[in-house]
C-alpha positions as CSV (number, residue, x, y, z in Angstrom):
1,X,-111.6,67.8,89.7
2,X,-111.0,64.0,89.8
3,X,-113.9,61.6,90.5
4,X,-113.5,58.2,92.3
5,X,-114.5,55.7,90.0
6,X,-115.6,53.2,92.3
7,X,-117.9,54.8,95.0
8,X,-118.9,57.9,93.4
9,X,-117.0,60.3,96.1
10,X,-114.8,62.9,94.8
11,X,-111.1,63.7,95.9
12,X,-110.8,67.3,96.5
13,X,-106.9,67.7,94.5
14,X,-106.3,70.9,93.9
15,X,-106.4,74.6,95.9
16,X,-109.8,75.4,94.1
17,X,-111.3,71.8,94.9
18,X,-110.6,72.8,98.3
19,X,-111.5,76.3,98.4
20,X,-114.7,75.0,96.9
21,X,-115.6,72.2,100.2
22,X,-114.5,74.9,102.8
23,X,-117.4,77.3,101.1
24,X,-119.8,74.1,101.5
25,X,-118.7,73.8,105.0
26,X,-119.1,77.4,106.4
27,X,-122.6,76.9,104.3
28,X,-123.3,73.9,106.9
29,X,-121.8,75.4,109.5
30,X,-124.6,78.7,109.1
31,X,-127.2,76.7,109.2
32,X,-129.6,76.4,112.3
33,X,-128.7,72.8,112.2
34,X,-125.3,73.7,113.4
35,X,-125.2,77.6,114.6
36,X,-126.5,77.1,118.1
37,X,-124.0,74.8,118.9
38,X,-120.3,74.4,119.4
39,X,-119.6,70.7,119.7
40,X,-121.2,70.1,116.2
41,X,-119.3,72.4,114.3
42,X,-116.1,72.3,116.1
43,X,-116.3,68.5,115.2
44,X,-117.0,68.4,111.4
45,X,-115.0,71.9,110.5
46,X,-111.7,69.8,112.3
47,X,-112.9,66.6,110.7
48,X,-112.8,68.2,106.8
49,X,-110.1,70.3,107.5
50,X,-107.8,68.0,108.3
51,X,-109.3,65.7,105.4
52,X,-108.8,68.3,102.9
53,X,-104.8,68.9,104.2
54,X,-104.4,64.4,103.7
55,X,-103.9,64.0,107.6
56,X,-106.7,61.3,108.0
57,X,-104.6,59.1,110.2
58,X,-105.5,61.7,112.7
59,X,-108.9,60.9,112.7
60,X,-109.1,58.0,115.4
61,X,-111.3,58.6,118.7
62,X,-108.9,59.0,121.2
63,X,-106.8,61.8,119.0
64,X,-110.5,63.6,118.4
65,X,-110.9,63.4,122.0
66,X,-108.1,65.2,123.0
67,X,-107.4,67.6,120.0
68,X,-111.0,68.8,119.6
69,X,-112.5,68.5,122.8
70,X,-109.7,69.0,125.0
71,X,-109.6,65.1,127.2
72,X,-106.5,64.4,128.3
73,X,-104.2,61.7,126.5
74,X,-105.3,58.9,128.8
75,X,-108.9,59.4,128.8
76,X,-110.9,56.5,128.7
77,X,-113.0,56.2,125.7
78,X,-115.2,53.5,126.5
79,X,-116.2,55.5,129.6
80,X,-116.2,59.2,128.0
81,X,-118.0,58.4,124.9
82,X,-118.0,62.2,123.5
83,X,-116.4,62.0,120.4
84,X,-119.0,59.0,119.3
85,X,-122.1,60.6,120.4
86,X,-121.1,63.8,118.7
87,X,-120.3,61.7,115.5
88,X,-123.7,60.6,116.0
89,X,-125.3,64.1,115.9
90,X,-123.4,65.1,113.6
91,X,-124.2,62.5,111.1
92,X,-128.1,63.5,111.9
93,X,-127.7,66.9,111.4
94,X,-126.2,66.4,107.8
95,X,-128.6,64.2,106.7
96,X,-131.1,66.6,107.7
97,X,-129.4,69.3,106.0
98,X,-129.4,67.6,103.2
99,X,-132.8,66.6,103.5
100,X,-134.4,70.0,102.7
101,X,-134.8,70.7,99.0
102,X,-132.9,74.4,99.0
103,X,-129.9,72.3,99.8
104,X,-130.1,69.1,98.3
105,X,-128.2,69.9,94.6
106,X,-125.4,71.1,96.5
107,X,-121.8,69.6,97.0
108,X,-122.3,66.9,100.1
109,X,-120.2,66.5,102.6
110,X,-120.9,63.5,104.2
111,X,-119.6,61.4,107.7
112,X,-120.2,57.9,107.5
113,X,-120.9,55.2,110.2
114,X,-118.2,53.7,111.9
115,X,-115.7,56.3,110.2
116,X,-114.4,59.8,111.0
117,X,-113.5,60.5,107.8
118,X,-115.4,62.8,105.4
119,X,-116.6,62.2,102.2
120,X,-117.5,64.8,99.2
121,X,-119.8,63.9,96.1
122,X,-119.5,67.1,93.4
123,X,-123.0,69.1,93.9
124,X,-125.3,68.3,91.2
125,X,-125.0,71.3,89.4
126,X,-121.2,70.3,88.3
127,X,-122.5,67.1,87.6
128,X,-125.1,68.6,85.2
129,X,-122.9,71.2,83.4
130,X,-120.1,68.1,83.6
131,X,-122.6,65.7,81.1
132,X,-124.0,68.9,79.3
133,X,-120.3,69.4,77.9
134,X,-120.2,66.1,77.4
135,X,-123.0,66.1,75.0
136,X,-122.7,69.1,73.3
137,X,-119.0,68.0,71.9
138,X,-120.6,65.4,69.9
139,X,-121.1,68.3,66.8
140,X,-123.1,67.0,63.8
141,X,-120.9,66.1,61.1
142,X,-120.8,68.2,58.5
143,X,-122.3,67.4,54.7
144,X,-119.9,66.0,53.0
145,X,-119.2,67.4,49.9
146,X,-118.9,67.0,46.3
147,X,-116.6,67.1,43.5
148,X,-117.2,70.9,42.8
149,X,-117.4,71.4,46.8
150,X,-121.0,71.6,46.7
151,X,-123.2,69.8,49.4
152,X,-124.7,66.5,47.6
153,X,-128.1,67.0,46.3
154,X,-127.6,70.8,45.5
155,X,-129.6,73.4,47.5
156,X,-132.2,70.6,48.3
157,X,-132.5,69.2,52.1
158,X,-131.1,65.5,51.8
159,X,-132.5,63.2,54.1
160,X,-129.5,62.9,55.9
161,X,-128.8,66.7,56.6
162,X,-132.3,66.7,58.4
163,X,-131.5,63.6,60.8
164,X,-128.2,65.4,61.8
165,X,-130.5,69.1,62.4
166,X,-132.9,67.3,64.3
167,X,-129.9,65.5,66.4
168,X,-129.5,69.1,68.3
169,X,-132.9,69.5,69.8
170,X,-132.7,65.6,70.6
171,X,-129.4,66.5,72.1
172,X,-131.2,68.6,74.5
173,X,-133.9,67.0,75.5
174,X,-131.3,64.2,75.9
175,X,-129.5,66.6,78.5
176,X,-132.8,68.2,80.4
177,X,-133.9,64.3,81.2
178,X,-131.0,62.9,82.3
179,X,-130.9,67.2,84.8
180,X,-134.0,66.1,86.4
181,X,-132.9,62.7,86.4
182,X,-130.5,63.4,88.7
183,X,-131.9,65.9,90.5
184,X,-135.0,63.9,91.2
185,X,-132.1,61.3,92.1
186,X,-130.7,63.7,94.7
187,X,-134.4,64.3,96.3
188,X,-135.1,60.3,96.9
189,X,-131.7,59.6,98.2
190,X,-132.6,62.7,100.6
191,X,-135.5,61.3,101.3
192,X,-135.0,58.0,102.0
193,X,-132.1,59.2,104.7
194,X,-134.9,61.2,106.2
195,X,-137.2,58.0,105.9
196,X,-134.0,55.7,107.6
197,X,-133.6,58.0,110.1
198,X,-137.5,58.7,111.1
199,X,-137.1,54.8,110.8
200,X,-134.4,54.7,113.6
201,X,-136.1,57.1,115.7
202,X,-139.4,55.5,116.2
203,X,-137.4,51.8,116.5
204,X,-135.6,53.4,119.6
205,X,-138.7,54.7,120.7
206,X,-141.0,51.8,120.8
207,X,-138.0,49.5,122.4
208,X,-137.8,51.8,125.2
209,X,-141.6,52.8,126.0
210,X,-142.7,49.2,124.6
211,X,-142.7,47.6,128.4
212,X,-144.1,50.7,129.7
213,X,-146.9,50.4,127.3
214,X,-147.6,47.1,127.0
215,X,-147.5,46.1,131.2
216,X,-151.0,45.4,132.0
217,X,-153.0,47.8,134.3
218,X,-152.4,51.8,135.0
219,X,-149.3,53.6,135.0
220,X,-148.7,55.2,138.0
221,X,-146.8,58.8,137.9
222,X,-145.1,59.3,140.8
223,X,-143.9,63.1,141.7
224,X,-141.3,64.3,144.4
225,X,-143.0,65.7,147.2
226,X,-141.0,69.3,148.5
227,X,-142.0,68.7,151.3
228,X,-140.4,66.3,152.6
229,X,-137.5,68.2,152.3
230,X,-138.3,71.1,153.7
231,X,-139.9,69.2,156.7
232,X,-135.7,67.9,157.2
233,X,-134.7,70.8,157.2
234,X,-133.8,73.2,160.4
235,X,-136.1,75.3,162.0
236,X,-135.5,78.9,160.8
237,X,-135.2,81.6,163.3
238,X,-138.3,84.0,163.7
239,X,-139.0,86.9,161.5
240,X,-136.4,84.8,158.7
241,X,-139.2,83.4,156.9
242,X,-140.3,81.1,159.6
243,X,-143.8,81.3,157.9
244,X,-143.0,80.5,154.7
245,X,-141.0,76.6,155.8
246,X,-144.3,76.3,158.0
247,X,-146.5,76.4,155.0
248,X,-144.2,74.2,153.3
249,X,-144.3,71.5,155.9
250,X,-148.3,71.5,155.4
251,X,-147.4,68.7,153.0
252,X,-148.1,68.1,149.2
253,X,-145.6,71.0,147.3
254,X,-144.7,70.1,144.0
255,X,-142.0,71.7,142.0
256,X,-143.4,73.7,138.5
257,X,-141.1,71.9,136.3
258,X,-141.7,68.2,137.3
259,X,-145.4,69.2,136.9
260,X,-144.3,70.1,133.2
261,X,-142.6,66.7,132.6
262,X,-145.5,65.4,134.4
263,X,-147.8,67.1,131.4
264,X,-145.4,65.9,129.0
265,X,-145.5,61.8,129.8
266,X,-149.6,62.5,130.5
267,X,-150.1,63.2,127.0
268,X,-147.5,60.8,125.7
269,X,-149.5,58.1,127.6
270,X,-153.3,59.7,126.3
271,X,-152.0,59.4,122.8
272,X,-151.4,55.5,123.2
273,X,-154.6,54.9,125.3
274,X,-152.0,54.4,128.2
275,X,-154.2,55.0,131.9
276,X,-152.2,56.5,134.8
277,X,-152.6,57.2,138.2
278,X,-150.9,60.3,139.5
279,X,-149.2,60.0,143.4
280,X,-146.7,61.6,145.7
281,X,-143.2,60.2,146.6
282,X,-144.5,60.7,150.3
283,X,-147.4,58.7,149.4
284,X,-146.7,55.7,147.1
285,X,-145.9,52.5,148.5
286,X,-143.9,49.5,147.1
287,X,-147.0,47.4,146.6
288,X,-147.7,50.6,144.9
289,X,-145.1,50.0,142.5
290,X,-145.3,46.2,142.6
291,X,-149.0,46.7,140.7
292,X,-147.7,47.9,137.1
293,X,-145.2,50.0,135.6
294,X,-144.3,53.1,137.4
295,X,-143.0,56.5,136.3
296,X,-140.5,58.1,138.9
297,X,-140.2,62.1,138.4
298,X,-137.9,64.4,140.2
299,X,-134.8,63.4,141.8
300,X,-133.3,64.3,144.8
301,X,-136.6,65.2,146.4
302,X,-138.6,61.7,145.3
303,X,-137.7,59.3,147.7
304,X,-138.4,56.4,145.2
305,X,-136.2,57.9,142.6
306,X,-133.1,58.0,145.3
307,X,-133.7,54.2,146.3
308,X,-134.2,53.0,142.9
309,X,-131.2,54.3,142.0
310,X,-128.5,54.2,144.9
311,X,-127.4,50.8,143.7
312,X,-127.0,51.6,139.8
313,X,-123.8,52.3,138.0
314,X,-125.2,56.1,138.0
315,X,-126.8,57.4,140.4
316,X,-127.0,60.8,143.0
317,X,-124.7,61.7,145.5
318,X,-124.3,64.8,147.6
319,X,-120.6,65.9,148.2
320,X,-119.2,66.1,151.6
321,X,-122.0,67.2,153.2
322,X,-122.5,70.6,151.3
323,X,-125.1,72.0,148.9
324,X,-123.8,70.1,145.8
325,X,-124.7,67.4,144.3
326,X,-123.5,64.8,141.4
327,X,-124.5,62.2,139.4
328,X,-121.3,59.4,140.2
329,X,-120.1,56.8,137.7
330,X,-119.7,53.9,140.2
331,X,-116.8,52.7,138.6
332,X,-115.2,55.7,138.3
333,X,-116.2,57.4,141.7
334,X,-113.7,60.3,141.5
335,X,-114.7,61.6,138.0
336,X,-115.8,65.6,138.2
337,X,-118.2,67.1,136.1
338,X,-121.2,65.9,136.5
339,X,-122.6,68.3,139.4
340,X,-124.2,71.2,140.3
341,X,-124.1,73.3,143.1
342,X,-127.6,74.3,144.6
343,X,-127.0,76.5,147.2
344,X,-128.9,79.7,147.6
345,X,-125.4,81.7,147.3
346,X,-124.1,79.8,144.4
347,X,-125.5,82.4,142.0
348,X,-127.3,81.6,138.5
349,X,-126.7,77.8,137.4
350,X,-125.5,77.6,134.0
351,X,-126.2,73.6,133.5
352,X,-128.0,71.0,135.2
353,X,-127.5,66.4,134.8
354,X,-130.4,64.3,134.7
355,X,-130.6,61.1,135.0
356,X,-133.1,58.7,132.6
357,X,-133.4,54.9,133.5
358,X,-135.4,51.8,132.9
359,X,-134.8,49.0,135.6
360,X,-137.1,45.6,136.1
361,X,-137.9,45.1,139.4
362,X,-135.9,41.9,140.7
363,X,-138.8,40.8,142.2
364,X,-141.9,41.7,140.1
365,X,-140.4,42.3,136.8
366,X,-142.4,45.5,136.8
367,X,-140.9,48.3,134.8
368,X,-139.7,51.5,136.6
369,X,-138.6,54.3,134.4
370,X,-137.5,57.4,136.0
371,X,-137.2,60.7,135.1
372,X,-134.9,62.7,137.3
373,X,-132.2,65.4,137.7
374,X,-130.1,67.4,140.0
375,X,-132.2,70.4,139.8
376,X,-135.9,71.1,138.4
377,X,-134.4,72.0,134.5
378,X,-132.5,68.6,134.9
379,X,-135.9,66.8,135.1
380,X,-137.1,69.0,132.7
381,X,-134.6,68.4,130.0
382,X,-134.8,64.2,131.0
383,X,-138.6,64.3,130.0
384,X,-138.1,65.9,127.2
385,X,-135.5,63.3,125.8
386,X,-137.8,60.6,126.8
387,X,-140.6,62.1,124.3
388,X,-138.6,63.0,121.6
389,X,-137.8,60.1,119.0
390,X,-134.8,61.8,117.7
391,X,-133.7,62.1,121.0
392,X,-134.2,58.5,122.2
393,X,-132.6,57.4,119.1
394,X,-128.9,58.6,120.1
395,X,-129.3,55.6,122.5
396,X,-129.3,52.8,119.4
397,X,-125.7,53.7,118.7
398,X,-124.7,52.5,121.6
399,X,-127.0,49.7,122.6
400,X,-127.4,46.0,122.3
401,X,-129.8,44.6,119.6
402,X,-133.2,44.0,121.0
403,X,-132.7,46.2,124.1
404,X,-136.8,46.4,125.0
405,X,-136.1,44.0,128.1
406,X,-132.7,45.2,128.7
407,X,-132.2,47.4,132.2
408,X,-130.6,50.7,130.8
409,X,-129.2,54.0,132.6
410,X,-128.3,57.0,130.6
411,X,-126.9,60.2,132.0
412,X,-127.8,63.9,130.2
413,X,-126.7,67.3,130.6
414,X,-128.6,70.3,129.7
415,X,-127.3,74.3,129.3
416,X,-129.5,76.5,131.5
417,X,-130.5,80.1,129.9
418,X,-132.9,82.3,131.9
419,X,-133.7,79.2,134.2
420,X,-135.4,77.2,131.2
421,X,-133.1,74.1,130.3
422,X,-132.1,73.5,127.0
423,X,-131.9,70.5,124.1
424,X,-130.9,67.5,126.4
425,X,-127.1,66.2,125.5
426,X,-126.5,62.3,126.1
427,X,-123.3,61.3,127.8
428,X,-123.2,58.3,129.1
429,X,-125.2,54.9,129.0
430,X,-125.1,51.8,129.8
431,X,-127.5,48.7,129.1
432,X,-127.2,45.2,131.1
């Protein structure tokens, strides 16, 4: 094993050193950290592997992109940001690994910022044994002896013979202090990544709930009214549930799952001493809105959420008059992906795209932050980014300095299982 004498990283150089990083990986790779993902490991296991055979000059965005996650060769990275944002995770979830005590002493396999290329420190355990050896070569030197090849001072101790016994339990003691030396090493520089990136998280955090929070007066909560929907929708003959969209048009039908985010930004606002005031799309006006900050939930069904949006970069958009519906990238208007079909007939829906943004009215300067995706999950998944530090700090990678003020659109996707959305994935941003 051969050490790099000016950062501390080691060079894997031979078959063992390698066999010995792989094990570490597939360690990772087990973990719950990485497990219930594919984008994660796919990333890193390609990322070491091609480390540990010297190809690093492979390791640029656009060759990630299309090697690991399949983009064709002209993709454009500045618009399809994957290979960044799962750098990002990536780097979190390692640092988290790392973080918990069962696995700080072991070899670290690192990514930094701003590179693709791995990095390896030896685990501390071969550091120990490494110094141990180290120490225990220094042997005592024997007496020296006489004429007749008798120790000096005949069967009597001599002073010096007791300084050199007493130089092995020294010798240990020497060895144990400088083990949980660097053990205890190993623990702060865990956690103070843990500290940097709780640091992180709650920075991103406060700069994008900080004009919500701080805009004088109540925050009002505004939830997509069904229906209105419904009441656009053509009569149904009798006998097919003709009842049922009667009911409906009665007014004042909320959908379960923006009732959940709804819970979700109620209690986020109770634990900063935040008031609200809670209102239907069907019912809030733009004085309304003009009054304080406002909170837009649901999408396609809240009125407010479909005009705040329609002149953003991102925003909803039905396709050719059927039953499915995208989130469009106004400078790329012909981009597919980023839809889901909600027809009745369209079977289980295996992801939903939400939309999260913070615009400044032109006008008032009021805040407007809404909440909204294609389907219910979609919304679901886009409150749950919004309350969860970790979550909001993916969006310091790629934002300006000082982004409080700042309008900024991000676009998420969510895996649906059993019709409960998952971990919201970012995708896109922008910030102006």
């Amino acid at each position: 094993m051969e050490a790099d004498q000016h950062s501390g990283d080691w060079v894997p150089t031979t078959q063992a050193d390698r066999q010995t990083v792989n094990g570490q990986l597939e360690r990772m790779l087990e973990s719950p950290l990485f497990r219930n993902s594919k984008r994660y490991p796919n990333l890193l296991r390609y990322l070491v592997e091609q480390t540990l055979e010297g190809r690093e000059e492979l390791l640029k965005e656009r060759l990630l992109g299309m090697e690991v996650f399949h983009r064709p060769a002209d993709y454009d990275t500045n618009q399809d940001t994957v290979v960044r944002l799962t750098a990002g995770e990536v780097r979190k979830r390692i640092a988290q690994y790392y973080h918990q005590p069962e696995h700080a002493a072991e070899l670290q396999i690192d990514l930094r910022p701003g590179s693709y290329v791995p990095v390896f420190r030896r685990a501390a355990s071969e550091t120990r044994s490494g110094g141990a050896q180290a120490l225990s070569s220094e042997a005592a030197p024997a007496p020296q002896a006489g004429a007749e090849g008798i120790p000096r001072g005949g069967g009597a101790e001599s002073p010096g013979a007791s300084a050199d016994a007493a130089k092995g339990p020294a010798a240990k003691g020497l060895r144990r202090g400088l083990a949980a030396l660097a053990a205890a090493a190993i623990v702060a520089l865990g956690a103070f990544l843990w500290w940097q990136s709780s640091q992180a998280a709650q920075a991103a955090d406060r700069q994008l709930w900080a004009p919500i929070l701080s805009e004088p007066g109540q925050v009002r909560l505004v939830l997509a009214d069904l229906s209105a929907t419904v009441s656009q929708a053509p009569e149904l003959p009798a006998g097919q549930n003709g009842g049922l969209t009667a009911l409906l048009r009665m007014g004042e039908i909320v959908n379960y799952r923006d009732i959940l985010a709804q819970s979700g930004i109620v209690a986020f606002l109770a634990q900063h001493n935040k008031s609200y005031a809670l209102a239907l799309s069907t019912q809030a006006t733009y004085p309304d809105l003009q009054r304080g900050a406002s909170v837009l939930i649901g999408g396609l069904d809240n009125v407010w959420t479909m005009r705040v949006t329609e002149p953003l970069r991102y925003h909803f958009v039905q396709l050719a008059k059927s039953n499915v519906y995208a989130i469009e990238d106004r400078r790329n208007p012909g981009k597919e992906g980023w839809h889901v079909d909600l027809s009745p007939t369209s079977g289980n829906v295996n992801e939903d795209y939400a939309l999260v943004a913070r615009i400044f009215d032109q006008t008032t300067g009021r805040p407007v932050l809404v909440v909204a995706g294609l389907g219910a999950n979609g919304t679901a998944a886009a409150a749950q980014f919004l309350l969860d530090p970790a979550r909001t700090a993916e969006l310091t990678a790629h934002a300006p300095r000082n982004w409080e003020r700042l309008n900024m659109e991000a676009v998420l996707r969510t895996q649906i299982l059993d019709n409960h959305a998952g971990p919201p994935r970012l995708v896109a941003c922008v910030f102006w």
